[in-house]
Structures are given as C-alpha cells and as structure tokens.
VOGU-3710 file (C-alpha; in Angstrom, 3 decimals, decimal comma):
1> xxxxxxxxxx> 200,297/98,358/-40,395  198,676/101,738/-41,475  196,308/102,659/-39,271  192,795/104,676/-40,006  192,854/107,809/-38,903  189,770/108,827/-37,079  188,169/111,116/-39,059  188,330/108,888/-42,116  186,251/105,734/-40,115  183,649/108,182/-38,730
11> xxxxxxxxxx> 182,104/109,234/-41,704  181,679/105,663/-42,955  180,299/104,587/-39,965  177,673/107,047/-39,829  176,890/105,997/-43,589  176,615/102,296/-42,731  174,371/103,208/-39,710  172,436/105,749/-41,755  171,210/103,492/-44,796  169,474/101,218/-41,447
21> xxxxxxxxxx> 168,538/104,039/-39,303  164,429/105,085/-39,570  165,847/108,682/-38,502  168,557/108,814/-40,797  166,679/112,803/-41,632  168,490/113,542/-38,243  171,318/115,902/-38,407  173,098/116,250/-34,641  174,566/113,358/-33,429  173,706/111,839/-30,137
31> xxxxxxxxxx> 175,424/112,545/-27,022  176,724/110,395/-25,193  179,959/109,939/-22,575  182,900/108,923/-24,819  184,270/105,494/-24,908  187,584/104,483/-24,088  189,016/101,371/-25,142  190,035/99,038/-22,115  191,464/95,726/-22,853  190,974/92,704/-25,457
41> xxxxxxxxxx> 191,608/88,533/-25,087  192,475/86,236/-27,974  192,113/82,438/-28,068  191,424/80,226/-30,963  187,834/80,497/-31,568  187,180/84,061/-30,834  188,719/87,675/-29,665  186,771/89,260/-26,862  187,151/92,869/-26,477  185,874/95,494/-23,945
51> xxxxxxxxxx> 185,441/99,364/-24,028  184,713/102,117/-21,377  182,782/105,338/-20,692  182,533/107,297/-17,374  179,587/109,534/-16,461  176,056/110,099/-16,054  175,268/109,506/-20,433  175,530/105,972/-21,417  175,160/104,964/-24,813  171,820/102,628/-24,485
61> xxxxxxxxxx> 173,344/100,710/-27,312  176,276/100,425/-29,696  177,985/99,046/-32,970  181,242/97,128/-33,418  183,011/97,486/-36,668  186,249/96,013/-37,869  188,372/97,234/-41,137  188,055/95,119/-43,814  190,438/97,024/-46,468  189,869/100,780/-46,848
71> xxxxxxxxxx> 186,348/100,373/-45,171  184,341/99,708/-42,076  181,993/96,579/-41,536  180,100/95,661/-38,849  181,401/92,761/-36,709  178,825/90,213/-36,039  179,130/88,511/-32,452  177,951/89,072/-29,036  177,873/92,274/-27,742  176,602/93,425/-23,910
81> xxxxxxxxxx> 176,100/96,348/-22,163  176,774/96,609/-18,311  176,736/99,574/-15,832  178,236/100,318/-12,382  177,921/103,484/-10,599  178,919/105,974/-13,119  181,184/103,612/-15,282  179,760/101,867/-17,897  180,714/98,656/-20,033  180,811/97,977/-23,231
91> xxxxxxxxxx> 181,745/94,266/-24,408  181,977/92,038/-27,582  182,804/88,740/-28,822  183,800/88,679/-32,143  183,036/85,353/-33,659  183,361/85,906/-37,327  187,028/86,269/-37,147  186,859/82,750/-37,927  186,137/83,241/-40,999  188,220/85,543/-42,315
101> xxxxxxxxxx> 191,819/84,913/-43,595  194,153/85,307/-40,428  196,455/88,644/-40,283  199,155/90,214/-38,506  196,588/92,576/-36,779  193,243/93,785/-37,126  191,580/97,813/-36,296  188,849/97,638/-34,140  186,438/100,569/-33,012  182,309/101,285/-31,433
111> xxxxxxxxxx> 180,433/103,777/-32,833  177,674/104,445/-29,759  174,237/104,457/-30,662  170,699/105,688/-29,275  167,675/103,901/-29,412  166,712/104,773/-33,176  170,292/103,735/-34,542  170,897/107,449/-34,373  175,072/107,396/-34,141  176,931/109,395/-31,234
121> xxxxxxxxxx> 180,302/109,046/-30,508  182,786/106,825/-32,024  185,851/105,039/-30,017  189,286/105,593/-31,478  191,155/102,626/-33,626  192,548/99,298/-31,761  194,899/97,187/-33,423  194,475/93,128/-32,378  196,868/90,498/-33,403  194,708/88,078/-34,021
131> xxxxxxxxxx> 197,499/85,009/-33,535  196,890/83,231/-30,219  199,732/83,722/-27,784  199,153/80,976/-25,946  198,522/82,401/-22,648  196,086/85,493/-21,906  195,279/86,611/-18,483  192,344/85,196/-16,669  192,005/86,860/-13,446  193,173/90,172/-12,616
141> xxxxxxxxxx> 192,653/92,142/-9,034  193,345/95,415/-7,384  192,607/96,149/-3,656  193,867/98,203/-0,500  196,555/96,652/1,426  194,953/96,382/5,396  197,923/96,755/7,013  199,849/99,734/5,498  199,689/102,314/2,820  199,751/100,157/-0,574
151> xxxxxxxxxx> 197,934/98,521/-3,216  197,712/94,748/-3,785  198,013/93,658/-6,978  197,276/90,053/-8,333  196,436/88,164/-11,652  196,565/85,002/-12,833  197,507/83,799/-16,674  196,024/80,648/-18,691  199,635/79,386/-18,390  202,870/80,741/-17,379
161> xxxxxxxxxx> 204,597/79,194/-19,962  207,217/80,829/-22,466  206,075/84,327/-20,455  209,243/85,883/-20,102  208,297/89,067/-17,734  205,246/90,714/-16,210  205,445/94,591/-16,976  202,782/96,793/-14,614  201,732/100,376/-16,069  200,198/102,797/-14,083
171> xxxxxxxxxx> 198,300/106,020/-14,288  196,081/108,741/-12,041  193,728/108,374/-15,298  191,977/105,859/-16,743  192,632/106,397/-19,909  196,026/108,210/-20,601  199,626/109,356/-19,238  200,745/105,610/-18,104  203,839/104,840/-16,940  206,157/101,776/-16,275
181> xxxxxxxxxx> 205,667/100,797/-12,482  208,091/97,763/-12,471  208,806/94,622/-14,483  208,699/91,472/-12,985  209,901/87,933/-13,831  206,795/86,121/-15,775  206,472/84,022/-12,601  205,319/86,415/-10,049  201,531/86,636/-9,984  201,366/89,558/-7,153
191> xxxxxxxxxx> 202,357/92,543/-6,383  202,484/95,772/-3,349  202,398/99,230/-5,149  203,747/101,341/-2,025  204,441/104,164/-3,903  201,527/106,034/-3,442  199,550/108,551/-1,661  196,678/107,603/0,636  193,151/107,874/-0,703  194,109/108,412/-4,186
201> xxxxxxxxxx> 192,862/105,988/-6,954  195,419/104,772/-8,794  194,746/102,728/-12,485  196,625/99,667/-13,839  197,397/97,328/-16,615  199,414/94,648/-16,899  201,561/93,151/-19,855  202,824/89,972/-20,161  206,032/89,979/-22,404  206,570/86,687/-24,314
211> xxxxxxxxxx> 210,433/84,907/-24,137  210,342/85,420/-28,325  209,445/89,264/-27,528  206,612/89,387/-29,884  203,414/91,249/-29,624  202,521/91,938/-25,225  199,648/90,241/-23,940  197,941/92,722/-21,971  195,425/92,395/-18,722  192,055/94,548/-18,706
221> xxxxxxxxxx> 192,516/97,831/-16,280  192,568/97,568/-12,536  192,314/100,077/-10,181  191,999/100,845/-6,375  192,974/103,572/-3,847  195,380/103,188/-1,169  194,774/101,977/2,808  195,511/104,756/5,324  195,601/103,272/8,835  196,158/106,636/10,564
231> xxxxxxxxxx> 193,032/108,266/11,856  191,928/111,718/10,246  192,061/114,893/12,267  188,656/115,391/14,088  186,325/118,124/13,254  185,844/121,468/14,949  182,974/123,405/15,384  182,098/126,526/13,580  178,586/127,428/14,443  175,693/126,362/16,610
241> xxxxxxxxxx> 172,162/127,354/16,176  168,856/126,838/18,640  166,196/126,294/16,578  162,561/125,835/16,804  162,065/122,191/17,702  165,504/121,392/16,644  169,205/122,412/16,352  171,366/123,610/13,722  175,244/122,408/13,798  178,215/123,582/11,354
251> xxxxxxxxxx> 181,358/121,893/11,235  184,438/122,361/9,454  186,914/119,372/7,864  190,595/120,089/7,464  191,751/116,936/6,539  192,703/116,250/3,436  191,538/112,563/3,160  188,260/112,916/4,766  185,764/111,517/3,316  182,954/113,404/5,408
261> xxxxxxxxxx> 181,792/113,145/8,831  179,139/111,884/11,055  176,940/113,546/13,742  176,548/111,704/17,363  174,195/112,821/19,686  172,824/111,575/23,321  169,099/110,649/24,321  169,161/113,837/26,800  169,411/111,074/29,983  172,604/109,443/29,447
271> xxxxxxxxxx> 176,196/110,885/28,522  176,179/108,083/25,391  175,990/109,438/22,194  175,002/107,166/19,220  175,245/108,017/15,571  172,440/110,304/14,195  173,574/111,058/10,782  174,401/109,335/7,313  178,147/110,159/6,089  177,979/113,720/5,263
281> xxxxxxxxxx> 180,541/115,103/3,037  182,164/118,799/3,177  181,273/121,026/0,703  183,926/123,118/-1,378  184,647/125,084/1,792  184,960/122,086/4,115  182,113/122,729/5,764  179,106/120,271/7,084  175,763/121,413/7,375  173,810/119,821/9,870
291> xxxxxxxxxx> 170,300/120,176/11,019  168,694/118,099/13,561  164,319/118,667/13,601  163,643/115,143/14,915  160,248/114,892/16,199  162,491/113,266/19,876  163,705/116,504/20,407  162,464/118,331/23,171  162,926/122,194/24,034  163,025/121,152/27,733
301> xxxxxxxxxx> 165,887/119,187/27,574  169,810/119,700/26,715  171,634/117,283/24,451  175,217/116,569/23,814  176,380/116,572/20,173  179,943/115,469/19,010  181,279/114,503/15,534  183,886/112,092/14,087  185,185/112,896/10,513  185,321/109,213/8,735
311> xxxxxxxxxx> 188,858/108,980/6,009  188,505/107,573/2,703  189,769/104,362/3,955  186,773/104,112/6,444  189,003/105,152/9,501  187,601/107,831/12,522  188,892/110,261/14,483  188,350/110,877/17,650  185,067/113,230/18,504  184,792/116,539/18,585
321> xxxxxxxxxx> 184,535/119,413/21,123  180,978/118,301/22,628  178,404/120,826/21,879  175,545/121,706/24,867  172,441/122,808/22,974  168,836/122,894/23,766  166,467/123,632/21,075  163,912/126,033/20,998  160,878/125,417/22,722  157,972/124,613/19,864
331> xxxxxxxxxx> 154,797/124,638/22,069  153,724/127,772/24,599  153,613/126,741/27,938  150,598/125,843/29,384  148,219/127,806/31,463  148,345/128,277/35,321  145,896/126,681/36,865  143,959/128,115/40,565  143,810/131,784/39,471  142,292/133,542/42,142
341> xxxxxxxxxx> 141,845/137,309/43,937  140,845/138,582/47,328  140,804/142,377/48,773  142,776/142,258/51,942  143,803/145,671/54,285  143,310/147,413/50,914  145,388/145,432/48,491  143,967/142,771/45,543  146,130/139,888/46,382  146,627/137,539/43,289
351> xxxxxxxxxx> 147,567/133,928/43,883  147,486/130,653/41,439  149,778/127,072/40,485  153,288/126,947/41,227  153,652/125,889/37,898  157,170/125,183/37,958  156,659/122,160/39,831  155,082/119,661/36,764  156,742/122,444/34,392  160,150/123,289/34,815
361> xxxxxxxxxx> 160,709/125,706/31,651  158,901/128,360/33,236  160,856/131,686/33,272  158,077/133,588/34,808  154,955/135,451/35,080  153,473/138,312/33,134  150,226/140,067/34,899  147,716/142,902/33,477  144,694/144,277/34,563  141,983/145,629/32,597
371> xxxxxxxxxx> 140,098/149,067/34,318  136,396/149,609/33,750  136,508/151,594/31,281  138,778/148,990/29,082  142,148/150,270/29,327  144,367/147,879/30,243  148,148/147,650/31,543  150,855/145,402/33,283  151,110/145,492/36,748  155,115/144,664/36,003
381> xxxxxxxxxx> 158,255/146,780/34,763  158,388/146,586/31,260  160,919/143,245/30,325  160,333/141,823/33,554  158,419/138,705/35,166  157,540/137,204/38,239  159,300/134,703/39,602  156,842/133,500/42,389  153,134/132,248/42,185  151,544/135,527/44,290
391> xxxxxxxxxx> 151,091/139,134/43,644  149,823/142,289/45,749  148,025/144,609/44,068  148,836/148,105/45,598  147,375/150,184/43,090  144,140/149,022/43,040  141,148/151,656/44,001  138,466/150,752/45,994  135,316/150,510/44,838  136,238/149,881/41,099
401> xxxxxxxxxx> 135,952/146,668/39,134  138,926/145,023/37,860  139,969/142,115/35,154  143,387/140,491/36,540  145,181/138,620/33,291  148,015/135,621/34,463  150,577/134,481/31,446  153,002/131,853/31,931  156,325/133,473/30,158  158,757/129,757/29,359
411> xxxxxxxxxx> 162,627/130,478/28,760  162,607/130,933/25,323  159,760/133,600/25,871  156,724/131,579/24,524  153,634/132,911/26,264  150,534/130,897/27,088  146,823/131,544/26,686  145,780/133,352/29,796  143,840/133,112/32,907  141,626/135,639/34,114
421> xxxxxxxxxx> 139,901/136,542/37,202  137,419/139,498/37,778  136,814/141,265/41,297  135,476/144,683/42,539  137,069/146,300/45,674  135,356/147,440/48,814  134,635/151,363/48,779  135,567/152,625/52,095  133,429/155,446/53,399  134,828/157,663/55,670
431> xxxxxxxxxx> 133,927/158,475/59,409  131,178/161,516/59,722  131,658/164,239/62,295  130,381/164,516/65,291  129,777/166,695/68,257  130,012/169,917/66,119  129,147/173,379/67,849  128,648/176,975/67,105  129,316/180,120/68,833  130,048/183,670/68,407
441> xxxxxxxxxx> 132,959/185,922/69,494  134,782/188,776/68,783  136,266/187,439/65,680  133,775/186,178/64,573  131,643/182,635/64,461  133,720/180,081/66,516  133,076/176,061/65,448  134,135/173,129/67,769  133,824/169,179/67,158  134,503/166,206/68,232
451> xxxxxxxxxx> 137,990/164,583/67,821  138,197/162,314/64,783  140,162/159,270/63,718  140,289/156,359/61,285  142,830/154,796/58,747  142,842/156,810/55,752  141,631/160,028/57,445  143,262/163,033/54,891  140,851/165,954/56,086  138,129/167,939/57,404
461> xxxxxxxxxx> 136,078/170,021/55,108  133,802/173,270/56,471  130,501/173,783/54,769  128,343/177,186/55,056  125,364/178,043/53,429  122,158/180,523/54,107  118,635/180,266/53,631  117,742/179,717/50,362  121,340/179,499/49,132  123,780/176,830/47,967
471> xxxxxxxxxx> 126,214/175,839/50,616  130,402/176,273/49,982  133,449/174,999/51,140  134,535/178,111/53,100  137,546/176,036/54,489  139,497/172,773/55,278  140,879/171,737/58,208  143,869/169,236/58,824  143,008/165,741/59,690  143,528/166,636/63,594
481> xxxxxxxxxx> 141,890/169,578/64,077  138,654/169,756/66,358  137,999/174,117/65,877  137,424/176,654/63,521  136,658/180,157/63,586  134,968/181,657/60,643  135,674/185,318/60,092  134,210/186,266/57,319  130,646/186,419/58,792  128,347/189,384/58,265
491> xxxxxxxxxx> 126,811/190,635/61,716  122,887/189,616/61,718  122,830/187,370/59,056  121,532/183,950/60,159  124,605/181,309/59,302  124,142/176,890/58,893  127,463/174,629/59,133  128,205/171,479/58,847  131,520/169,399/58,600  132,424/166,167/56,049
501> xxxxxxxxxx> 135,502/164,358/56,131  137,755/162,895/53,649  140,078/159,743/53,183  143,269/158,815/51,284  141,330/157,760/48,320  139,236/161,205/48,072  136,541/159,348/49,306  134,090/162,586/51,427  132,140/161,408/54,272  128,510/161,997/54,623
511> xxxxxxxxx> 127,195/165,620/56,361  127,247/165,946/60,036  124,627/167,335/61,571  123,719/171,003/60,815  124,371/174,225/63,689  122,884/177,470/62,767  124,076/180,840/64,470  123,954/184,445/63,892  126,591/186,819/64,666
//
C-alpha cells in the first residue's frame, strides 16, 4: 500500500476546509499542540480510532479525513473531544466505512481546527485494516506495583482465541523510540515490568499477534511510573530568617526522586508539629522557599519547624534538623504604667511598672529628660537600657524644672509611646554668716566670724565697699575658715564688710550683717 506523504494530504485538507471556512481570507494557520496518533479498534460495524496532543493548546475542535484514491474526504461519524491535565483526546467513530467497498487497509489522519474552521495542525497518515480480527482488546491498565519497584501491567481481549502471542512495546516517550519489552504466550493477560527506574514514567502498547501471523492487533497506550518503597533523603536547612510577624525558611532537596517537601511546625506550647504547608516543589536549584506570616504567629513566642521531603511515589523521610525561630515582634510594646518622680537628699528618683511581669519581651528601659530651656538628652550610655523599674537622677540641679521621658525598649528593639512626668527641684539656699567682727592691727584690718557648717558648704566670700561706692569681692576664704585680715586698707579711710557663703551648686548665701572700721 502506497502511503500519502504528508505534505501532499495537507494542502488538500486545507482546501476542503477552506471552501467551508467564513475566514478562509486567513493566511497563518492556527496553533495548536500537535497530535499524535494513539491507537484504533475494528469490529464489524465500525472502526474507532483515537489521537493525542500534550500541552497547554488544545485544538477546540477537529476534522477526520480518510483517502479515498489520490484525495482526502472527510469521514462522517462521531467524533469527541476530552481533556485531562495537560493531555488531551481526540476520538472518532467512523461509521461510513460501511459503506464503502472493503480493502486491505485504509490512511487515516485529523487536521485540528479553531473555532472558525480555521485549520492548524494536521496528524501524520495511519493505515487501518479494515478486516475484523476477531478479537480486539477491551481493557487495558498500567499502575505502580505496592510492594516493590515495578509496573503492573494488565488487559483483557474480546476473546483469546486463535491469539498466538502478546508482544509489549515500551518507550520513555509517548510517541516514538519503542522497543520490544517481552513477548508473551496469547494467554497471559498480566504482566510486572521490573526493569525500570523509580519515579520515571514509562509508556506502553500492546500487540496481539494472530496464530495465521497476519496484521497485529494493537492495545491503546498505557503508561505509569514505578513504586519506590524506600524513603527519600530528608531535607537540610540552608537559611533561616526572623521576620516581621513571621519567619522565613530555605531548604535544600538532594534527592533525586523527590517530589517536593512539606513544612511542619508546633503551636509554640507543645513539642508536636503538624503540617503547615501544601507540597512544595524545589526549584531548578533544589531549593524550597518558605515563608510563614500567619496571623497565629506571635513575636513572643519560639516555634519549632522541621520538614519531610515527600518521593514521587508519595513516601517521607524522616524530618529535618528542627529549626528554633521566633519572629519578629510586629507591635511596640506597650507603655509603662505608674510613672512617677520625687526629690530625695538631692537626687530625682524615677520609679514606674515592673512591666516585665504581664510583658515578658521587655529588654529594657530608655530614659530622657528635657531642661527648661528644651534641650533634651538620655540619662543612659548611648546603646544601653535599664534593666530595673527605678532610676536616680544625680545630675539633676536644684531649683530647675525638668520633663522625665520612660520608653519601654522589647527584644527586637521596638520602642513604645512614652510616659512623662514633670517636677522642679528644691533650691537650697545656703547658711548666712554670723558673728562677724572688725578690728585693726598692724597689718592691717583684722575680720573674725563665727564657725560655719552645712552640707554643701564650698566657701566663704569677703565683701568691701565705701561710702558711696560699689562693694567687691576683695577675697574668699575656704569653707573652714572663721578670720581674715585685709591688708590692703588705706589708713583713715572709713571701711564696711560683710561675708556670704556659697554651696556645691554655686548657690551664694544672703549678706551677713555689715561691720564698719577705719584703720
């Protein structure tokens, strides 16, 4: 039988489709994914044939033609359409072979179309004997052996009569490069392909060869992958990330029949983890991406993550490494509460809320104070916190009016609003002078006072003035001494003193009383 060669059936095919098509002005072709031819039954009343096309562009409809001579006809029947996952179906019934004169053979092909006729690709030639057999196969079946690395195979024929042997054919494609497996006496209706590699999908056909060794029946294609019992090696850990209200986990797969892997995680209470993930397959580096943001997560509490990687035959390993992680605090901490400030021997002393106790994330406290004249800054090293819930103030002046700031500081260094708390320190006046005297000697006018003494005492100052003129400082005395002798007096002029004292803070005492003397 001379078979069509491809070229020469396209071009009548598009002119058949062409003189029906309303968009026949239309010069590309569709595009679709090709089809494949996959298998064909005969009985008495009809042949039913089926073709193929894998990928993500079906044809949304098609044409069957048959040779009749030198050209092309369509084939009326029953033609369908089916899809699953990315394989798609294409099958007819051809019903007018009835009425045509029976032959040795007949050529067979699909020319896909879209939805205005427009013709795509066409399916290459198929030669069916159109003489019944007398046995076809009726059930056919491919599926993973349970117990060990194979491949069941099993099929069934409309009779087992005059079928002399069962030949198997298999491929790693669907479509080409197949090979003799085994042949088997026509009884045998199963067989264990063991010669295989786990988790690889493996494609068969079947042919049934009759005792008179005419033309093969053959099945439609099979195919499965193989059963691997063992369990995969687990994953490892590359990378772990604290996040903001969440975590971010990378893992890496190095088996080579994984078919991803799956997160666990506990509820932060108890050491059980649960799955917390869909499967979730490697990319081309073998690497998982995983981010957990669920609302359940809390920065105050550390979970335990672990993964399993999952095999193509649905098998786990055991977990990982288990991965301690606390995410990153999303919400400041909250403001201490009972911020208060009293003056004592000198000293602002700051207290407020152990706020660790009904907040454990606290890492510490950060205090300011703001001066009268609106400067402001921290009463702390710079980087550092307080651990306790009270602070003395040593720096503070007296008689000045301060702004105290508190800010809760959590371990992932979110601050909180703060609390405040205003206060003005006692002034401290000094002790005045007492007892002074005046009196003149040979070197010249001699002062003596009263012994002095109070906390803070840093000094005695000497004042001298004259009638009618400003007084000065004409000395200062330590903080102990009770005499002075001033020598720098002019003899007959008429001389006033009187003494002030100072404290620590520069704080000067009122006057004492006033002596006047001449020398």
């Amino acid at each position: 039988m001379n078979v069509h060669k491809l070229s020469k059936l396209i071009i009548p095919a598009i002119i058949v489709l062409t003189s029906i098509a309303a968009d026949a002005q239309v010069k590309a072709p569709a595009v679709f994914d090709r089809p494949v031819f996959m298998t064909s039954e005969t009985t008495p009343r009809m042949i039913y044939l089926k073709w193929f096309s894998k990928g993500n562009l079906p044809a949304p409809d098609f044409m069957p033609l048959r040779y009749e001579g030198d050209n092309p006809v369509e084939a009326a029947g029953v033609k369908a359409i089916m899809r699953s996952s990315d394989t798609t179906f294409y099958t007819f019934f051809d019903t007018s072979v009835l009425k045509t004169p029976r032959r040795n053979s007949l050529q067979y092909f699909i020319v896909q179309l879209d939805t205005n006729k427009r013709a795509g690709n066409s399916s290459s030639i198929t030669l069916i004997s159109p003489g019944v057999s007398g046995f076809w196969f009726t059930e056919t079946k491919a599926a993973k052996d349970s117990k060990m690395l194979g491949i069941n195979l099993e099929w069934k024929l409309s009779s087992n009569e005059n079928v002399r042997s069962i030949e198997i054919i298999r491929s790693l494609h669907p479509d080409k490069d197949f090979t003799l497996l085994v042949s088997l006496p026509g009884t045998k209706n199963v067989y264990t392909d063991i010669e295989i590699s786990p988790d690889r999908v493996y494609y068969y056909r079947l042919r049934a060869i009759p005792e008179n060794q005419e033309q093969a029946v053959y099945s439609n294609l099979i195919f499965s992958s193989a059963y691997n019992p063992q369990p995969p090696a687990a994953p490892w850990l590359v990378r772990s990330e604290r996040m903001r209200g969440g975590v971010f986990l990378q893992y890496s797969v190095s088996d080579a029949e994984a078919a991803g892997i799956r997160i666990f995680r506990n509820d932060g209470l108890t050491p059980e983890l649960k799955v917390v993930s869909d499967l979730l397959r490697p990319n081309d580096s073998m690497l998982v991406n995983y981010y957990d943001t669920t609302r359940i997560l809390s920065g105050l509490t550390t979970y335990i993550f672990g993964a399993k990687t999952e095999s193509s035959s649905f098998v786990e390993s055991g977990f990982s490494e288990y991965t301690y992680i606390r995410p990153v605090i999303s919400e400041p901490p909250p403001v201490a509460a009972n911020f208060t400030a009293y003056e004592e021997d000198g000293y602002v002393i700051l207290n407020w809320e152990d706020l660790e106790k009904r907040y454990p994330a606290v890492a510490g406290y950060s205090i300011s104070r703001r001066e009268e004249d609106g400067s402001e800054h921290l009463l702390l090293p710079e980087n550092s916190l307080l651990r306790i819930n009270s602070f003395a103030d040593t720096t503070a002046r007296p008689g000045h009016l301060y702004m105290y700031s508190l800010s809760t500081v959590d371990m992932d260094e979110n601050r909180s609003g703060a609390a405040t708390f205003s206060l003005r320190t006692i002034k401290r006046v000094p002790l005045t002078p007492f007892a002074l005297q005046a009196m003149a000697s040979d070197e010249g006018i001699h002062l003596e006072w009263s012994a002095i003494q109070y906390e803070g005492l840093s000094g005695i100052s000497i004042y001298r003035y004259e009638r009618g003129k400003p007084a000065e400082k004409v000395s200062a005395a330590g903080a102990d001494a009770t005499a002075y002798t001033d020598a720098t007096v002019v003899s007959g002029v008429l001389y006033f003193y009187y003494l002030t004292t100072s404290n620590s803070d520069g704080v000067e005492s009122e006057k004492s009383e006033e002596v006047s003397i001449r020398w």
